[in-house]
C-alpha positions as CSV (number, residue, x, y, z in Angstrom):
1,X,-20.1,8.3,-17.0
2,X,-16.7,6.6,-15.7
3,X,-14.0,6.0,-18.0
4,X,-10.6,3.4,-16.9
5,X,-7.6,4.6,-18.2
6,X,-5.0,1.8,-19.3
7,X,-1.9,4.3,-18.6
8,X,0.7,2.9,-20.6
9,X,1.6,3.1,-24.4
10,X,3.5,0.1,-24.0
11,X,2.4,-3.1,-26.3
12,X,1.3,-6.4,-24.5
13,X,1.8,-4.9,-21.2
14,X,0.2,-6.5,-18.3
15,X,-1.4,-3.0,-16.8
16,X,-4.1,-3.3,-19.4
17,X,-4.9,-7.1,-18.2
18,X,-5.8,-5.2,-14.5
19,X,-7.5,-2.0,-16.4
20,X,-9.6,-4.2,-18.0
21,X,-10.5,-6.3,-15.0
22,X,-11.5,-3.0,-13.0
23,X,-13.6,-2.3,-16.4
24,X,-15.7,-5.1,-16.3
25,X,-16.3,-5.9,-12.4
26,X,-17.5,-1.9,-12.8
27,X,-19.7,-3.1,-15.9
28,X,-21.1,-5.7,-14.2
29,X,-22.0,-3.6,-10.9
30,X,-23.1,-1.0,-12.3
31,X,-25.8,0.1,-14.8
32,X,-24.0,3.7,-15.2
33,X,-22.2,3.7,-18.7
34,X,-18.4,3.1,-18.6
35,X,-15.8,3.6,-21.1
36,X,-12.2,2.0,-21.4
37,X,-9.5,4.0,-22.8
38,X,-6.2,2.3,-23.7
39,X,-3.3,4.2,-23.9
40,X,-1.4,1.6,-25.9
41,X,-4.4,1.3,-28.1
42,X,-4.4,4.9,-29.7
43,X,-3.3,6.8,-31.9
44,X,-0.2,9.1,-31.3
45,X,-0.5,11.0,-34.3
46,X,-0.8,14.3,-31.6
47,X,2.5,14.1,-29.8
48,X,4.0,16.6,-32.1
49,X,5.7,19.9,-32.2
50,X,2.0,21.9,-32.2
51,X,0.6,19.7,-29.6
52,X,0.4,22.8,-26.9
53,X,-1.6,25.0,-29.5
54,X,-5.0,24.1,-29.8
55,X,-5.0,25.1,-33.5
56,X,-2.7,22.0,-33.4
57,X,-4.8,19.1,-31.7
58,X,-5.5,16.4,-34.4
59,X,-8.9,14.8,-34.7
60,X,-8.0,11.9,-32.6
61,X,-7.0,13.2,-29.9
62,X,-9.9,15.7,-30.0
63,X,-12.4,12.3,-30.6
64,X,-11.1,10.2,-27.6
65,X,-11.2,14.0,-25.5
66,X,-14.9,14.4,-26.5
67,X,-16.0,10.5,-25.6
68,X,-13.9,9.7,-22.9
69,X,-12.9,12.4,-20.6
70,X,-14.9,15.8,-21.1
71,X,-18.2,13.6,-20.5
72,X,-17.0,11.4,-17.6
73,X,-18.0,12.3,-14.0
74,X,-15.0,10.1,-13.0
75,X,-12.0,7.8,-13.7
76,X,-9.7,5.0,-12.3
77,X,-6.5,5.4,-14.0
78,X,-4.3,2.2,-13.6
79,X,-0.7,2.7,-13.8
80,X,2.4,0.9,-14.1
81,X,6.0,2.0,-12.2
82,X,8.6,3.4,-14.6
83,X,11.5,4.8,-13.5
84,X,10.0,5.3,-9.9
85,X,7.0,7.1,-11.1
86,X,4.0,7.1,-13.7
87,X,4.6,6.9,-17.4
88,X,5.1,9.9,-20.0
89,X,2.9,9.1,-22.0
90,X,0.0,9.5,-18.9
91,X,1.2,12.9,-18.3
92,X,2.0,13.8,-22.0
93,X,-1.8,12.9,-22.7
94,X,-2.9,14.8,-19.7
95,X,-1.2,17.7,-21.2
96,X,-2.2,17.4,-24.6
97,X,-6.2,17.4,-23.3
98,X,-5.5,20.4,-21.7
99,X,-4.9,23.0,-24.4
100,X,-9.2,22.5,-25.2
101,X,-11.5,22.4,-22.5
102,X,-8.8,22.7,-19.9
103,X,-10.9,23.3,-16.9
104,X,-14.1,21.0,-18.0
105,X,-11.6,17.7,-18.7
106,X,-10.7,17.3,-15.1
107,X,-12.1,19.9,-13.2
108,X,-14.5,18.8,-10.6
109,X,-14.6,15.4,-11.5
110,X,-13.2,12.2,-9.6
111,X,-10.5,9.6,-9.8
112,X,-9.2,6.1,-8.2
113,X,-5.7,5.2,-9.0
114,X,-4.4,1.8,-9.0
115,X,-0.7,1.1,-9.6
116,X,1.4,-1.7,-10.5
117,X,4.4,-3.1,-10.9
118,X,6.6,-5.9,-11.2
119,X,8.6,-5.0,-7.8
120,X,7.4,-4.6,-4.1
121,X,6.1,-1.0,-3.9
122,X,3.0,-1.5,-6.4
123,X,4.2,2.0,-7.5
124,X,3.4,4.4,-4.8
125,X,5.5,7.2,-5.6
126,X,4.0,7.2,-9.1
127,X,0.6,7.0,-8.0
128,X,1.6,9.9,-5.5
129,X,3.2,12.1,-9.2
130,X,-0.6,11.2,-10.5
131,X,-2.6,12.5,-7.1
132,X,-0.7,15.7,-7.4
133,X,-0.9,16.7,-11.0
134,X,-4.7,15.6,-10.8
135,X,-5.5,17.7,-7.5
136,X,-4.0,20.7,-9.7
137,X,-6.4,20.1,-12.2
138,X,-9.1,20.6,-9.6
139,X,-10.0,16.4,-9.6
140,X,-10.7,14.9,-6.3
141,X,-8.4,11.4,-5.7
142,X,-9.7,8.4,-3.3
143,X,-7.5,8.7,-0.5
144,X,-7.7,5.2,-1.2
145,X,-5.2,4.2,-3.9
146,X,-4.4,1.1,-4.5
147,X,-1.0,-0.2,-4.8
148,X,-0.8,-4.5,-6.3
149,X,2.8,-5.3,-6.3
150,X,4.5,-8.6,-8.1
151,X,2.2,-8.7,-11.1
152,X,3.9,-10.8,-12.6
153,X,3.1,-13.5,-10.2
154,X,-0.3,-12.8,-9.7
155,X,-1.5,-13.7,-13.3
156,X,-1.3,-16.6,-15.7
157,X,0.3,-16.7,-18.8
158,X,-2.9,-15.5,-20.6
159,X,-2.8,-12.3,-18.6
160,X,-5.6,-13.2,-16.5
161,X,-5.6,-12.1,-12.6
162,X,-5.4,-15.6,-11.0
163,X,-4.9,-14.5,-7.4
164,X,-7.6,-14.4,-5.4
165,X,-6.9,-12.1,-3.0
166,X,-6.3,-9.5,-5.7
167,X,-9.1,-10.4,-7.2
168,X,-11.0,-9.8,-3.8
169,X,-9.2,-6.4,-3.5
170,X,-9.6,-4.7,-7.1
171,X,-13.9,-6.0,-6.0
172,X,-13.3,-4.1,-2.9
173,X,-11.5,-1.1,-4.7
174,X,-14.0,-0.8,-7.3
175,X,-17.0,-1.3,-4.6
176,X,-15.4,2.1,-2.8
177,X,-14.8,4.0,-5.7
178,X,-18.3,3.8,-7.0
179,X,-19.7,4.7,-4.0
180,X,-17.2,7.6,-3.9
């Protein structure tokens, strides 16, 4: 199983517009099952005082834990630049998964990383932040990540990826990173 993670909590972001892209070209490729998790889609009742004992992780967060990342073999996270890096709430979700399970969440288990971002640098250094807390968790990156800068220009107003040649290169990516 592969799950695509929409890393941001943010509402009507554009990050989920490319998630969901990646998402489908792999659902169409592919007859393996794949799951889409949306970080700006669930439920935060977890991020709370008792999140770090496990006594303390609320059924939601236990739920989206036992269907989309202790049973995938992999993941393609996409992530947007804030402040020069990948959001919280990717890490703060990271960290609440691993008070159960830690070592069978990530441990073993494969990722691709895309980042984006309104600027030029299609967020490097955050997808750099993501390779390193991943590799500690014992998950294997693509050297391959892949960096779309200018977003904003490469969609329409509907959120729909218009350009072709990132169209062409999120194919490409996703060809690689099921063959990974």
């Amino acid at each position: 199983m592969l799950t695509v993670i929409s890393g941001t909590n943010r509402q009507d972001n554009k990050t989920s517009a490319f998630a969901r892209h990646v998402f489908n070209l792999i659902k169409a490729a592919s007859d393996a099952e794949v799951k889409f998790l949306d970080l700006a889609e669930m439920p935060h009742d977890w991020f709370h005082a008792l999140m770090y004992d496990a006594a303390g992780q609320t059924d939601s967060l236990r739920k989206i834990q036992d269907d989309c990342i202790l049973p995938a073999e992999k993941f393609i996270f996409v992530i947007p630049e804030y402040n020069g890096s990948m959001p919280g709430t990717v890490k703060l979700f990271i960290d609440a998964c691993s008070i159960r399970e830690y070592s069978k969440n990530f441990k073993g288990k494969k990722a691709g990383l895309i980042g984006c971002s309104s600027g030029r640098a299609g967020n490097l250094r955050g997808l750099e932040h993501l390779t390193g807390v991943l590799n500690y968790l014992g998950c294997t990156v693509m050297p391959n990540r892949l960096p779309v800068s200018g977003i904003g220009d490469l969609m329409n107003d509907k959120n729909e990826i218009t350009d072709e040649k990132t169209v062409e290169v999120l194919e490409k990516f996703t060809k690689d990173f099921t063959a990974f």
